[in-house]
Residue frames as a rotation matrix with the C-alpha (Angstrom) as fourth column:
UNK 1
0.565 0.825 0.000 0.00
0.825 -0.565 0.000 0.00
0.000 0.000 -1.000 0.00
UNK 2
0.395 -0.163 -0.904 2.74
0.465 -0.814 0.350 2.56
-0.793 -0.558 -0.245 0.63
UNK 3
-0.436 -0.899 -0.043 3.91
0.326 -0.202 0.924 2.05
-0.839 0.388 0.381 -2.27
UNK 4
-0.334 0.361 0.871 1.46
0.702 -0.521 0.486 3.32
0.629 0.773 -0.079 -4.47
UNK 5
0.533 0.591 -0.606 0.65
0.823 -0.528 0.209 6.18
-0.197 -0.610 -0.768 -1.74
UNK 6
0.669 -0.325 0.668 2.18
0.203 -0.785 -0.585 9.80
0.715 0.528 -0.459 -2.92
UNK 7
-0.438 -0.799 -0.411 5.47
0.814 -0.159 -0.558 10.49
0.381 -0.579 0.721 -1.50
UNK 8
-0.522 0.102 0.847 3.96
-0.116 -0.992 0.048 13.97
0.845 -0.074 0.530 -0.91
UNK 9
0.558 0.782 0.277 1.11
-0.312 -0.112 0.944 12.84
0.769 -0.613 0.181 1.00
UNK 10
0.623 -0.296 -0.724 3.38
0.476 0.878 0.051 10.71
0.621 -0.377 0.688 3.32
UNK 11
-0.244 -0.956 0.163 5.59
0.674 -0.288 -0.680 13.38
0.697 -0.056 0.715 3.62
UNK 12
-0.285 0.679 0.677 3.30
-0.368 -0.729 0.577 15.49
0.885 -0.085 0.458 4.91
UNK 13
0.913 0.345 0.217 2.44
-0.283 0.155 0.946 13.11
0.292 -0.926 0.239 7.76
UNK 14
0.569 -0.509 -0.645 5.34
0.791 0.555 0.260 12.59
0.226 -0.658 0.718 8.75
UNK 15
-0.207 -0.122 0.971 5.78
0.206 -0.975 -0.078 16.41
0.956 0.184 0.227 8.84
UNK 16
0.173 0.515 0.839 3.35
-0.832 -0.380 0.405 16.61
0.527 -0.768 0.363 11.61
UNK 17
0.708 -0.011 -0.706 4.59
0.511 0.699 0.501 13.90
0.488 -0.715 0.501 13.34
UNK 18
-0.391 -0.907 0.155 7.96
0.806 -0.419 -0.419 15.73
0.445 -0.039 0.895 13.75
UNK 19
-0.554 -0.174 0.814 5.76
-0.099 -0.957 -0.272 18.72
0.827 -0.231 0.513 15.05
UNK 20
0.666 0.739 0.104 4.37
-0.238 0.079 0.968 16.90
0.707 -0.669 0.228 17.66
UNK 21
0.441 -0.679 -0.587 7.97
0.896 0.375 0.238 15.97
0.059 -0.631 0.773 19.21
UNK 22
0.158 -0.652 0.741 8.92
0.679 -0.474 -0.561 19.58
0.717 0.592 0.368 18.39
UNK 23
-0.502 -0.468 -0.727 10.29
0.864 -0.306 -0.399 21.68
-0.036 -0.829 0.558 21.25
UNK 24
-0.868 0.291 -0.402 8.91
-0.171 -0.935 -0.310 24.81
-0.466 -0.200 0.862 19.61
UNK 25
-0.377 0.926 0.015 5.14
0.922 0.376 -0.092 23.53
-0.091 -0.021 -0.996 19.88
UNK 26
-0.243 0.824 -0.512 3.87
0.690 -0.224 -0.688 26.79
-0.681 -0.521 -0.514 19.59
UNK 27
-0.459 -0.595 -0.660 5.56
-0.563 -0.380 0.734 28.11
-0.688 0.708 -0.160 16.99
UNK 28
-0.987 0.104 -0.121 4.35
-0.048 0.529 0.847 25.15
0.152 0.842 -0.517 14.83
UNK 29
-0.719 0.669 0.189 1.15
0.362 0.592 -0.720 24.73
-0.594 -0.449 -0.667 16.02
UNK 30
0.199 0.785 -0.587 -0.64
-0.430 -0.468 -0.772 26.84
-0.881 0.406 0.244 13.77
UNK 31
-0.365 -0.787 -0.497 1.46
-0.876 0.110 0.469 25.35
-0.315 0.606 -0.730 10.78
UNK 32
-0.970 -0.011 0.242 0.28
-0.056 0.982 -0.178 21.91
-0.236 -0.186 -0.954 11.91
UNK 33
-0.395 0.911 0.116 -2.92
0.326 0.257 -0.910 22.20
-0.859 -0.322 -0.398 12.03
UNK 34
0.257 0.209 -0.944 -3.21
-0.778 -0.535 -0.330 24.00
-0.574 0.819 0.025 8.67
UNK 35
-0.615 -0.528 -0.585 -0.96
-0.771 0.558 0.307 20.97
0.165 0.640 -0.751 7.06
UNK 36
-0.751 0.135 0.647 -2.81
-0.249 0.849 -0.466 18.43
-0.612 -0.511 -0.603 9.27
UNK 37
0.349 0.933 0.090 -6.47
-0.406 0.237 -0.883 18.52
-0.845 0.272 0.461 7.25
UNK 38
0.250 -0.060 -0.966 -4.88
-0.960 -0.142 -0.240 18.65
-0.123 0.988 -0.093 3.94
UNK 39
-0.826 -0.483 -0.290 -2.36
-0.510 0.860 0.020 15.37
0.239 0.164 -0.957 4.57
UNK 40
-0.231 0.859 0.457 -5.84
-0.267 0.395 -0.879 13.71
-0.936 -0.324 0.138 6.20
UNK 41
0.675 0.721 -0.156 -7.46
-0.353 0.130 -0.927 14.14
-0.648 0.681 0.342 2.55
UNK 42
-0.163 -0.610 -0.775 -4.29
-0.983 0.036 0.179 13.44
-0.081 0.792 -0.606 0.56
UNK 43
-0.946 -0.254 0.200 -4.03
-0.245 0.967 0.070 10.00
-0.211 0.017 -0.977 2.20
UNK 44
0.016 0.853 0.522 -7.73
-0.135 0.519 -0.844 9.17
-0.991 -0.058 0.124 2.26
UNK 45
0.533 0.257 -0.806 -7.25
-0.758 -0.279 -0.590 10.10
-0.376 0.925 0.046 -1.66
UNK 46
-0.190 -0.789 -0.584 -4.45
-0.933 0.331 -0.143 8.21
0.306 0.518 -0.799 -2.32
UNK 47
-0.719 0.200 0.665 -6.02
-0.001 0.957 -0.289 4.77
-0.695 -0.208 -0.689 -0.59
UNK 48
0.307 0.919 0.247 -9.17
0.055 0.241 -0.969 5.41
-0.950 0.311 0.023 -2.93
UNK 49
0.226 -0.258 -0.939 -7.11
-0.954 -0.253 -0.160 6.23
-0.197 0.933 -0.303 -6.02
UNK 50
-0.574 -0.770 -0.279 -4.64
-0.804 0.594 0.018 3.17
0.152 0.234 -0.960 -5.38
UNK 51
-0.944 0.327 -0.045 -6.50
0.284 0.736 -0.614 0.34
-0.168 -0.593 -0.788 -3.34
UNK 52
-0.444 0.812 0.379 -10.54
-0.869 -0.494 0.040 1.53
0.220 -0.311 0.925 -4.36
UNK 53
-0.203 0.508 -0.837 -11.72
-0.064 0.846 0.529 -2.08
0.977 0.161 -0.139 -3.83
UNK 54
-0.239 -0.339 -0.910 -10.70
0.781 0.489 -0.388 -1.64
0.577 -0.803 0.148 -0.20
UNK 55
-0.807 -0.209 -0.552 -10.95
0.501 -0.737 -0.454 2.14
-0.311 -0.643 0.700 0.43
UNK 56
-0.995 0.013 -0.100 -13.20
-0.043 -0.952 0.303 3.84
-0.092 0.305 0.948 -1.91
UNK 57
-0.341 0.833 0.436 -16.46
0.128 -0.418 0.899 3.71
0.932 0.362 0.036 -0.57
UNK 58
0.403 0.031 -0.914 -15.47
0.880 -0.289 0.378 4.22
-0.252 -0.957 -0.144 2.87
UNK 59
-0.713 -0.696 0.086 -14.08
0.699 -0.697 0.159 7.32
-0.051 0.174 0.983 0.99
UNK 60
-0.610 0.725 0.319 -17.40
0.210 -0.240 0.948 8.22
0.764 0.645 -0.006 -0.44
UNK 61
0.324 0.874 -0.363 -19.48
0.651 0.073 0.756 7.86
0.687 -0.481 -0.545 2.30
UNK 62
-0.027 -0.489 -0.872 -17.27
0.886 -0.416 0.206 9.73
-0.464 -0.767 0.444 4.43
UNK 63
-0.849 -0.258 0.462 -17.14
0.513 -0.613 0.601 12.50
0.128 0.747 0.652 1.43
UNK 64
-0.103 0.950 0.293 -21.26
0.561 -0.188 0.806 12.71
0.822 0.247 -0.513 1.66
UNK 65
0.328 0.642 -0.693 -21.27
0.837 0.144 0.529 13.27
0.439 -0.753 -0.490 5.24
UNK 66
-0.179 -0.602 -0.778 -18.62
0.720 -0.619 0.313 15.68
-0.670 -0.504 0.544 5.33
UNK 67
-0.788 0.212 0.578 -20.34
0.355 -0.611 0.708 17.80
0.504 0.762 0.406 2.30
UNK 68
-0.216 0.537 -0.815 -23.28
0.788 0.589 0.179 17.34
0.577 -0.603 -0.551 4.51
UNK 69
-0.124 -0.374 -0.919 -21.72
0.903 -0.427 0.052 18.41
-0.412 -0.823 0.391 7.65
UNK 70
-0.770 -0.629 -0.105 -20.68
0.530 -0.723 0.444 21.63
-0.355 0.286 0.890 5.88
UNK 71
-0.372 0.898 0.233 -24.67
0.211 -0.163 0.964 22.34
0.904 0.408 -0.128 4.24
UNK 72
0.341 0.926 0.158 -26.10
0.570 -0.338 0.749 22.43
0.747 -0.166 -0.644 7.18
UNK 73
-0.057 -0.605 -0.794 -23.28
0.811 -0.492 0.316 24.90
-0.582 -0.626 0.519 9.24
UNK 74
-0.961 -0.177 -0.213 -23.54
0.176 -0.984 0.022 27.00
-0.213 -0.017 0.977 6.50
UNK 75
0.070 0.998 0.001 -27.21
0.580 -0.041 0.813 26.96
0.812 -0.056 -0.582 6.50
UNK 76
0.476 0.209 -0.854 -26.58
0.879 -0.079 0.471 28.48
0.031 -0.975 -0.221 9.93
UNK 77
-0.393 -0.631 -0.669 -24.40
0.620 -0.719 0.315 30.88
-0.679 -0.291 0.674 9.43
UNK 78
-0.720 0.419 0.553 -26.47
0.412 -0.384 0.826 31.96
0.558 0.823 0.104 6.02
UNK 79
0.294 0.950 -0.107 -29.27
0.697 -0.137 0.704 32.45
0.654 -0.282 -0.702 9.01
UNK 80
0.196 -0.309 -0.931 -27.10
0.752 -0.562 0.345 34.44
-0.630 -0.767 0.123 11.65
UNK 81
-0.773 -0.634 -0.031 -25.84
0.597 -0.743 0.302 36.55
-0.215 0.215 0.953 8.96
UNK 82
-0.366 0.763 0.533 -29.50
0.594 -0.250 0.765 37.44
0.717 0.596 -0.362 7.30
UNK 83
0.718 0.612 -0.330 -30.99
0.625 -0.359 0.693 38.43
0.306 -0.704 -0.641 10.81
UNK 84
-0.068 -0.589 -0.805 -27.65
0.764 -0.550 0.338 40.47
-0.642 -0.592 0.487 11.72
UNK 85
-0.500 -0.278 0.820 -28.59
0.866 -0.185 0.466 42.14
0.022 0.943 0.333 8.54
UNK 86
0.177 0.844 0.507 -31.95
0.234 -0.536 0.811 43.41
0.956 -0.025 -0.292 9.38
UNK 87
0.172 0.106 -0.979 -30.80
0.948 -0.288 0.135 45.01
-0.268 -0.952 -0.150 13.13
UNK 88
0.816 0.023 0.577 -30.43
0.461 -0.627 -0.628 48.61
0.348 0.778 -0.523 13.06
UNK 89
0.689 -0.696 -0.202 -27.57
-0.255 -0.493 0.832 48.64
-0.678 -0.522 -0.517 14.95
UNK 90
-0.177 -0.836 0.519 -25.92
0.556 0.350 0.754 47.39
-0.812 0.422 0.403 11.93
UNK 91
0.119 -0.120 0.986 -27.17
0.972 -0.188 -0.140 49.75
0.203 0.975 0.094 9.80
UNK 92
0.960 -0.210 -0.185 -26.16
-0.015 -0.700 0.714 52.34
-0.279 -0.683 -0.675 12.40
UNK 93
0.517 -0.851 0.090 -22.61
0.479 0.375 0.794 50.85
-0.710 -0.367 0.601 11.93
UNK 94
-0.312 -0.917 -0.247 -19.82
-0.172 -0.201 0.964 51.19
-0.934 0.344 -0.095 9.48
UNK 95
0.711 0.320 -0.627 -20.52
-0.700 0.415 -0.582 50.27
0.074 0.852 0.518 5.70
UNK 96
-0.472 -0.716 -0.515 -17.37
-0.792 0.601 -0.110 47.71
0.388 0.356 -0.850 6.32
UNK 97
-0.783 0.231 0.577 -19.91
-0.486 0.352 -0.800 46.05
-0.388 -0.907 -0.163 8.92
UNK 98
0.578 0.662 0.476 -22.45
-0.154 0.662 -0.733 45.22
-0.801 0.351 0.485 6.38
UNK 99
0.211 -0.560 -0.801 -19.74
-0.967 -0.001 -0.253 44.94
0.141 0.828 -0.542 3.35
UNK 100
-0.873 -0.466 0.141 -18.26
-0.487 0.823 -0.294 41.81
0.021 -0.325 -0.945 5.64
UNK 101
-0.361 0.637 0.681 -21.54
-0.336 0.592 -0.733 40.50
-0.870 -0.493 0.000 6.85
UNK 102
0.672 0.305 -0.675 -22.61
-0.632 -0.239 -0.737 40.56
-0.386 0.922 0.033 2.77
UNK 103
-0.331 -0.860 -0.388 -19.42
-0.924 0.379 -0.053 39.14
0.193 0.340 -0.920 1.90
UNK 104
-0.805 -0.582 0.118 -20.21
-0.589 0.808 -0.032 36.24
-0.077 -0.095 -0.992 4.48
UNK 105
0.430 0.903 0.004 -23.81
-0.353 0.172 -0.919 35.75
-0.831 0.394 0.393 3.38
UNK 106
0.562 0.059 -0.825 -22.24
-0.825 -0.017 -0.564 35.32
-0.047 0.998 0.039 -0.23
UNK 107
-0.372 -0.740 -0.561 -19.30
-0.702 0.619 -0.352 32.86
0.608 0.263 -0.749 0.78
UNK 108
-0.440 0.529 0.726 -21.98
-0.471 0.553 -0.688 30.70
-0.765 -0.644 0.006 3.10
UNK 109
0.344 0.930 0.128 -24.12
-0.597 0.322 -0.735 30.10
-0.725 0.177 0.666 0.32
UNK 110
0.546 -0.314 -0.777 -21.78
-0.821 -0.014 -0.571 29.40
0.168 0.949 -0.265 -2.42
UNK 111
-0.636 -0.743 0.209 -20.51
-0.771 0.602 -0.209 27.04
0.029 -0.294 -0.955 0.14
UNK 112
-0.283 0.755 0.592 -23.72
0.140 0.643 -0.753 24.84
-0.949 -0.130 -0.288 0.48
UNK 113
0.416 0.052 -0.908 -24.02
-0.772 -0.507 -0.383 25.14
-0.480 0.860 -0.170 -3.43
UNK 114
-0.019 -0.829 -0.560 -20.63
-0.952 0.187 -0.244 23.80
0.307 0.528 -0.792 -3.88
UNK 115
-0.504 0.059 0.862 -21.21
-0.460 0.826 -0.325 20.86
-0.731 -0.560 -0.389 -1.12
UNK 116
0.174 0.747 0.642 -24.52
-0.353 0.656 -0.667 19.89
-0.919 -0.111 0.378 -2.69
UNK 117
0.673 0.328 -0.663 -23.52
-0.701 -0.005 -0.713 20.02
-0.237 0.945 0.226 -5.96
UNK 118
-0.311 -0.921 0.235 -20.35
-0.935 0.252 -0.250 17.86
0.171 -0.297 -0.939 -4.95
UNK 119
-0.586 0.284 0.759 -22.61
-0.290 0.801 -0.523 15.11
-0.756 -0.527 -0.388 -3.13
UNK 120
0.524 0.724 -0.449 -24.96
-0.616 -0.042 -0.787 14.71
-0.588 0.689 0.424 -6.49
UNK 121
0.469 -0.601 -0.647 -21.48
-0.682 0.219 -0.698 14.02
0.561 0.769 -0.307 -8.43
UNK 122
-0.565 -0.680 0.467 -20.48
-0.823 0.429 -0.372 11.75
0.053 -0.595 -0.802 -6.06
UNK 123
-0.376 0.483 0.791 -23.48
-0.206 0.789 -0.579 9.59
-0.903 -0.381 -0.197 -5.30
UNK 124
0.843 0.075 -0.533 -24.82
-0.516 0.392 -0.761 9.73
0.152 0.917 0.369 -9.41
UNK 125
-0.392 -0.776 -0.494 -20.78
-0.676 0.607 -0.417 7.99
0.624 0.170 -0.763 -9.79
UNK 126
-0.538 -0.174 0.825 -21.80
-0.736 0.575 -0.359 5.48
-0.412 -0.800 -0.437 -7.23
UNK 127
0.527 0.838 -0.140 -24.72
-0.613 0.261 -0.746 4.48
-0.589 0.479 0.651 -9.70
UNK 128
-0.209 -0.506 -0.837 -21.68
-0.829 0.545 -0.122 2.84
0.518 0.669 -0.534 -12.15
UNK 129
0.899 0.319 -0.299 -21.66
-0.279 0.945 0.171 -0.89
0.337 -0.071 0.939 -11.92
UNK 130
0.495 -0.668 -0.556 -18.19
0.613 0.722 -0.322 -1.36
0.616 -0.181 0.767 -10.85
UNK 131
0.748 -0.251 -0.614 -15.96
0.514 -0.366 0.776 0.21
-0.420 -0.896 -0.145 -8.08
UNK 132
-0.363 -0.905 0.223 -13.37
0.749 -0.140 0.648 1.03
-0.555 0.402 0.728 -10.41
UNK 133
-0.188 0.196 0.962 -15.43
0.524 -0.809 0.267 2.98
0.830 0.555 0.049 -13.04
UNK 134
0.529 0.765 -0.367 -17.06
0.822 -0.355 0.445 4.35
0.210 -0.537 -0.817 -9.87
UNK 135
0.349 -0.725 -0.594 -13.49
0.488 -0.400 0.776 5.70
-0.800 -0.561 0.215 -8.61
UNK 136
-0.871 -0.344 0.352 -12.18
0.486 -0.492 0.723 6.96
-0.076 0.800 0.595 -12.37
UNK 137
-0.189 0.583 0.790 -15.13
0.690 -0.494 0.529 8.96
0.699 0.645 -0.309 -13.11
UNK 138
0.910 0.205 -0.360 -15.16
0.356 -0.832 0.425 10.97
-0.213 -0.515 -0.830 -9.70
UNK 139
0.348 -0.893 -0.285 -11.55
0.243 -0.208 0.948 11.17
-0.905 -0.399 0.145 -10.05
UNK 140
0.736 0.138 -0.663 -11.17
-0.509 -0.532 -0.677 11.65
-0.446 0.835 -0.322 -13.61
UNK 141
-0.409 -0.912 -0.024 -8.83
-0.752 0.323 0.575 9.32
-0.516 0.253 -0.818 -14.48
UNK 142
0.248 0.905 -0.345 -8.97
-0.943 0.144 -0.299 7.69
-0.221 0.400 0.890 -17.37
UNK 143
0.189 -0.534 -0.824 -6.67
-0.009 0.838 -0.546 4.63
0.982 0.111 0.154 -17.07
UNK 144
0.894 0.009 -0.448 -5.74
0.428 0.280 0.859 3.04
0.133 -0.960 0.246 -13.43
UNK 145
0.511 -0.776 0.370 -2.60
-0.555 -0.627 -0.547 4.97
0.656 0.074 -0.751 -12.85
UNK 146
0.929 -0.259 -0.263 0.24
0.361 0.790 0.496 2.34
0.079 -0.556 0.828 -11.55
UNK 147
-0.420 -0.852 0.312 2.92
0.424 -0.489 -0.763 5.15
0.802 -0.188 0.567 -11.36
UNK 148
0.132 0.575 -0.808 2.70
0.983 -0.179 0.033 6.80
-0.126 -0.798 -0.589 -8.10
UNK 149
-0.816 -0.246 -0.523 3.36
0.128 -0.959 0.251 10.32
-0.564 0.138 0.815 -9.73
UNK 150
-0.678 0.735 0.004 0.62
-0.342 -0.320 0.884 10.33
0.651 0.598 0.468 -11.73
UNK 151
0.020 0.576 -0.817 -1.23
0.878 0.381 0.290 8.96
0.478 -0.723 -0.498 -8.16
UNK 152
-0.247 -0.259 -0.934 0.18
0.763 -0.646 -0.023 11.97
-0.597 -0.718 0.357 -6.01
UNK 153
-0.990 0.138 0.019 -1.04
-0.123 -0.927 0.354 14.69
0.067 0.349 0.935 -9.14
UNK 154
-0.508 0.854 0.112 -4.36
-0.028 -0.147 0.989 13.55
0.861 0.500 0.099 -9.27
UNK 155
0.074 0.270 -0.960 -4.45
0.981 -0.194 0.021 13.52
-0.180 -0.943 -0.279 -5.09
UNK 156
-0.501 -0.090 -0.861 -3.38
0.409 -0.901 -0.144 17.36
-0.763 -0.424 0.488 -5.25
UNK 157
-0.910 0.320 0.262 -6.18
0.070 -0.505 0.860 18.21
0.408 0.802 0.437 -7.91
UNK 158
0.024 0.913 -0.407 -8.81
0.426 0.359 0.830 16.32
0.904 -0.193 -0.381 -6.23
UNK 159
-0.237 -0.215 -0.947 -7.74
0.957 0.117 -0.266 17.72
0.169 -0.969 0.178 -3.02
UNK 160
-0.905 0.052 -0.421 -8.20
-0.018 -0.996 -0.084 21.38
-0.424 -0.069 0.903 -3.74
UNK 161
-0.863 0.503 0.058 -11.41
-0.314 -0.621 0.719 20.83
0.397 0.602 0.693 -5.38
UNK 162
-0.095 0.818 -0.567 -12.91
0.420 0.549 0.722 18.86
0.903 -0.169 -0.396 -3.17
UNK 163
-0.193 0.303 -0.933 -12.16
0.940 -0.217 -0.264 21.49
-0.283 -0.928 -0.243 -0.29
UNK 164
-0.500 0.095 0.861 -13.77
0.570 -0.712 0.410 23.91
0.652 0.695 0.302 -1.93
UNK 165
0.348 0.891 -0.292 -16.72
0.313 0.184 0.932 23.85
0.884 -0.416 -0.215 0.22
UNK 166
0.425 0.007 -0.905 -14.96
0.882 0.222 0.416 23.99
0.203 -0.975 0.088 3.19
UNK 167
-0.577 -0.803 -0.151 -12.84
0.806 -0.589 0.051 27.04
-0.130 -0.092 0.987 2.32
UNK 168
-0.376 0.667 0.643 -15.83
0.258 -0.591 0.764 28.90
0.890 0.453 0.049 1.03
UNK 169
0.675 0.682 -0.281 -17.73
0.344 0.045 0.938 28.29
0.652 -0.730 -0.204 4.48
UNK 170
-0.153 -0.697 -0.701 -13.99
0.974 -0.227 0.013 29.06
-0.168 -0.680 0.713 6.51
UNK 171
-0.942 -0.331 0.058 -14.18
0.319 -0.934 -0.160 32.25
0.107 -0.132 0.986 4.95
UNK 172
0.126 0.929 0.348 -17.90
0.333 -0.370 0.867 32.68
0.934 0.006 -0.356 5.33
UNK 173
0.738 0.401 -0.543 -17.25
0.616 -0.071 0.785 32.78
0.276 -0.913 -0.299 9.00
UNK 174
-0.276 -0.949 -0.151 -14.42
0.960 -0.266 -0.083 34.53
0.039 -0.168 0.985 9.09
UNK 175
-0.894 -0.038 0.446 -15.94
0.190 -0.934 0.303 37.27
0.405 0.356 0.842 7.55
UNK 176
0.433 0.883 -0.182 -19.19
0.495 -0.064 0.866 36.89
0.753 -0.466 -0.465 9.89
UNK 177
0.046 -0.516 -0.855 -16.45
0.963 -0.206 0.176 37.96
-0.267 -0.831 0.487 12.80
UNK 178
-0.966 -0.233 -0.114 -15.30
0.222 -0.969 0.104 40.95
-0.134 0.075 0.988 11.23
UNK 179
-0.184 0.833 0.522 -18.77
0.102 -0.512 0.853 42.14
0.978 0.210 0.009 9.97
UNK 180
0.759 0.431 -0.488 -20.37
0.512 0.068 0.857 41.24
0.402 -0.900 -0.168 13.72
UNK 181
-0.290 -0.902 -0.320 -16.47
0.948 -0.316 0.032 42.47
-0.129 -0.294 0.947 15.30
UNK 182
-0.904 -0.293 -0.310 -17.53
0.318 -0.948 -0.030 45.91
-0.285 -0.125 0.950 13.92
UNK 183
0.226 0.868 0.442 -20.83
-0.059 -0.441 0.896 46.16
0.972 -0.229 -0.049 14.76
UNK 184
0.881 0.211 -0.423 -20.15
0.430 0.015 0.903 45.41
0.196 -0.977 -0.077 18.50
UNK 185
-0.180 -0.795 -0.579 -16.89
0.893 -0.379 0.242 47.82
-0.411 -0.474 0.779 18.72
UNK 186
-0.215 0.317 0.924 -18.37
0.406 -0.831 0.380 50.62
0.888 0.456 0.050 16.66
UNK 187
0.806 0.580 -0.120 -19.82
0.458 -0.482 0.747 52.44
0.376 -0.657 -0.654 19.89
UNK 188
0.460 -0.721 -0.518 -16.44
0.712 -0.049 0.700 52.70
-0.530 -0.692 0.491 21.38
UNK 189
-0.670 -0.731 -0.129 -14.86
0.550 -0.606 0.575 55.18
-0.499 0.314 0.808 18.74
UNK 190
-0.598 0.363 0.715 -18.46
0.276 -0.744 0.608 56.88
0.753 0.561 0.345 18.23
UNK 191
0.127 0.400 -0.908 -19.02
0.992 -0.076 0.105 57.96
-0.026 -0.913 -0.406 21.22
UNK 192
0.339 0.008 0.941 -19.96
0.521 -0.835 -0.180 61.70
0.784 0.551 -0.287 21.40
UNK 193
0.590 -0.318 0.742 -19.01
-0.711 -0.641 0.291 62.14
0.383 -0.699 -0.604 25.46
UNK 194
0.020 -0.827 -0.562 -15.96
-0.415 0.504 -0.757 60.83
0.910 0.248 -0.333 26.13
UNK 195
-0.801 -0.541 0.256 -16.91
-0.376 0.123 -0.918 60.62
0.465 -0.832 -0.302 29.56
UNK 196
0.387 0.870 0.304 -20.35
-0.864 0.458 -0.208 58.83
-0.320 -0.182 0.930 29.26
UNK 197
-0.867 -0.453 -0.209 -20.28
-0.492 0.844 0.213 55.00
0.080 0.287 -0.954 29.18
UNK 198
-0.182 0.913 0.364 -23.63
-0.955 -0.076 -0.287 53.80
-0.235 -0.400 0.886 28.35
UNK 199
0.483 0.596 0.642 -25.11
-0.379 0.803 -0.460 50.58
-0.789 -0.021 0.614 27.28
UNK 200
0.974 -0.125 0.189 -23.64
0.226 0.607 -0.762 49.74
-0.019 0.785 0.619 24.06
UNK 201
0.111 -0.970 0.216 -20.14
-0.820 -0.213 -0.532 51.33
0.562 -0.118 -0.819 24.88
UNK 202
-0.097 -0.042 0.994 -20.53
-0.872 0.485 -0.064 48.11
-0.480 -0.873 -0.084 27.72
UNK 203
0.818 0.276 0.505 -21.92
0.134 0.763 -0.633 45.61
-0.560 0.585 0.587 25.30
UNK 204
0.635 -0.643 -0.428 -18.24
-0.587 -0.042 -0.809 46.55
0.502 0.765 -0.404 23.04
UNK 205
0.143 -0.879 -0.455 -16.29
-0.720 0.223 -0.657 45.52
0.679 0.421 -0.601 25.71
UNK 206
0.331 0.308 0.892 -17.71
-0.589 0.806 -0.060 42.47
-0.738 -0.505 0.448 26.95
UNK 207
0.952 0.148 -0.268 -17.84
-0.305 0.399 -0.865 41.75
-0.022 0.905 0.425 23.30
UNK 208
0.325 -0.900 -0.291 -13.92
-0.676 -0.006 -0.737 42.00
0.661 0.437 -0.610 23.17
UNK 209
-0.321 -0.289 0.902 -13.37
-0.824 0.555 -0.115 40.18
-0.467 -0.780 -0.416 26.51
UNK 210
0.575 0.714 -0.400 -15.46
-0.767 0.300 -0.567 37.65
-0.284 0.633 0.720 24.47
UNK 211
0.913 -0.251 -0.321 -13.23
-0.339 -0.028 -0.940 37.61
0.227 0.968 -0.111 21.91
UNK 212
0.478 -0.867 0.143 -10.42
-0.740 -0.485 -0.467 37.16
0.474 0.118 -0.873 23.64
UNK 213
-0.019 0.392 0.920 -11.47
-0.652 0.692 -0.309 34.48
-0.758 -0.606 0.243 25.58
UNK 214
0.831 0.552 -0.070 -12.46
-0.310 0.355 -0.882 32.70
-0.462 0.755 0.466 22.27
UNK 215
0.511 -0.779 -0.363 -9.27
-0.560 0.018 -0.828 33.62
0.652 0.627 -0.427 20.40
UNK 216
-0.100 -0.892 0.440 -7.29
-0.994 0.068 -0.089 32.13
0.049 -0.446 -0.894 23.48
UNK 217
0.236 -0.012 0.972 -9.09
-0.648 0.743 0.166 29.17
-0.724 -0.669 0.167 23.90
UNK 218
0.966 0.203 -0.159 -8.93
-0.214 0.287 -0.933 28.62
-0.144 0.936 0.321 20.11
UNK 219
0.230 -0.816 -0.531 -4.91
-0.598 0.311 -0.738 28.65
0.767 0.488 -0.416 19.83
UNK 220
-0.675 -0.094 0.731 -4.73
-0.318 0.932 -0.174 25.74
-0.665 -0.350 -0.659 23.24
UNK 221
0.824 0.553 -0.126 -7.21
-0.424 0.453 -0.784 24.20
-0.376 0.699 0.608 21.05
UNK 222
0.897 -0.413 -0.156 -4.48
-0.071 0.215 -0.974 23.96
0.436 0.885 0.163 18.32
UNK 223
-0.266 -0.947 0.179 -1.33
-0.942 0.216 -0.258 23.75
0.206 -0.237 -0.949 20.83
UNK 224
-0.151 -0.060 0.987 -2.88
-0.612 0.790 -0.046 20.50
-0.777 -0.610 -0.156 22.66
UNK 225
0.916 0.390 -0.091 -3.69
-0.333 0.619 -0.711 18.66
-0.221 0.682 0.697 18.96
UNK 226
0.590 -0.552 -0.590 -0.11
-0.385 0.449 -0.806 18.60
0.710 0.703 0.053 18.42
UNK 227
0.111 -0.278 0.954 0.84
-0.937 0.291 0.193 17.35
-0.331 -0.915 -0.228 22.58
């Protein structure tokens, strides 16, 4: 099996092993975790490219659910952004405040789009009579490839297009923060007495304490994955 698995992909985990023994865990840790999904999908690719009798409809099924997954988060976040739309403390705000929230209203949907339209082409290919055509026709390949270079290009094609979805939704939410980020800090630098502190000047910086809280637990999050 390793041997028809892409040197790349391989490399790659054994990247992040090495940054789990590394001394300067924190330093990598953001590094890791960025490399970590990708080498995840390389290998899962590269068992369903090489080995599909064995792998590639525990690929598939795992493909649906995680297209899934991803529909009905950004279904949610398509709803948080719509209703943050219609407050009027966001159209009180900045234009960058609805520009972002817009932004992540456009890269939500386009993510549940891409998913569904992903999980169609996936389960119609299941519809083939053999595992093999099944696996060439999602993958496009039109001969079994028994070089492992022509395995490892068609892992890093399929890999970027099959996380489309997921990047689309990463930045949906991203850009929900900043839109929502400046609605709830706007008060603080339009404030007309510097020495009044009313309600929504309070509601900014809870908001940031929030945030900060969030952001911190988010990078131990990502130091303890690579402990």
């Amino acid at each position: 099996m390793h041997l028809l698995l892409s040197e790349e992909c391989l490399n790659l985990i054994n990247m992040s092993y090495s940054l789990r023994h590394s001394p300067h865990r924190v330093a990598h840790a953001f590094v890791y975790t960025q490399q970590a999904p990708w080498s995840s999908i390389a290998y899962g690719l590269s068992r369903a490219i090489s080995e599909p009798e064995e792998a590639f409809r525990q690929w598939a099924d795992a493909q649906i659910v995680m297209n899934a997954s991803i529909g009905l988060v950004g279904s949610i976040v398509s709803a948080v952004v719509a209703s943050l739309l219609t407050y009027e403390s966001t159209q009180a705000s900045p234009w960058t405040a609805s520009a972002a929230l817009y932004a992540a209203l456009t890269f939500s949907l386009m993510g549940i789009v891409s998913a569904f339209q992903q999980n169609i082409f996936v389960e119609s290919a299941l519809l083939r009579p053999t595992i093999r055509e099944q696996a060439n026709h999602i993958f496009g390949i039109v001969e079994h490839p028994e070089d492992k270079n022509h395995v490892a290009a068609t892992v890093r094609r399929c890999a970027f297009a099959l996380r489309i979805p997921e990047l689309l939704l990463t930045c949906g939410i991203f850009c929900l923060f900043v839109g929502l980020s400046v609605v709830a800090i706007s008060p603080l630098w339009d404030r007309g007495d510097a020495s009044v502190w009313d309600g929504q000047q309070k509601i900014a910086v809870t908001y940031i304490i929030a945030l900060f809280i969030g952001i911190v637990a988010y990078l131990l999050g990502i130091v303890s994955q690579i402990n």
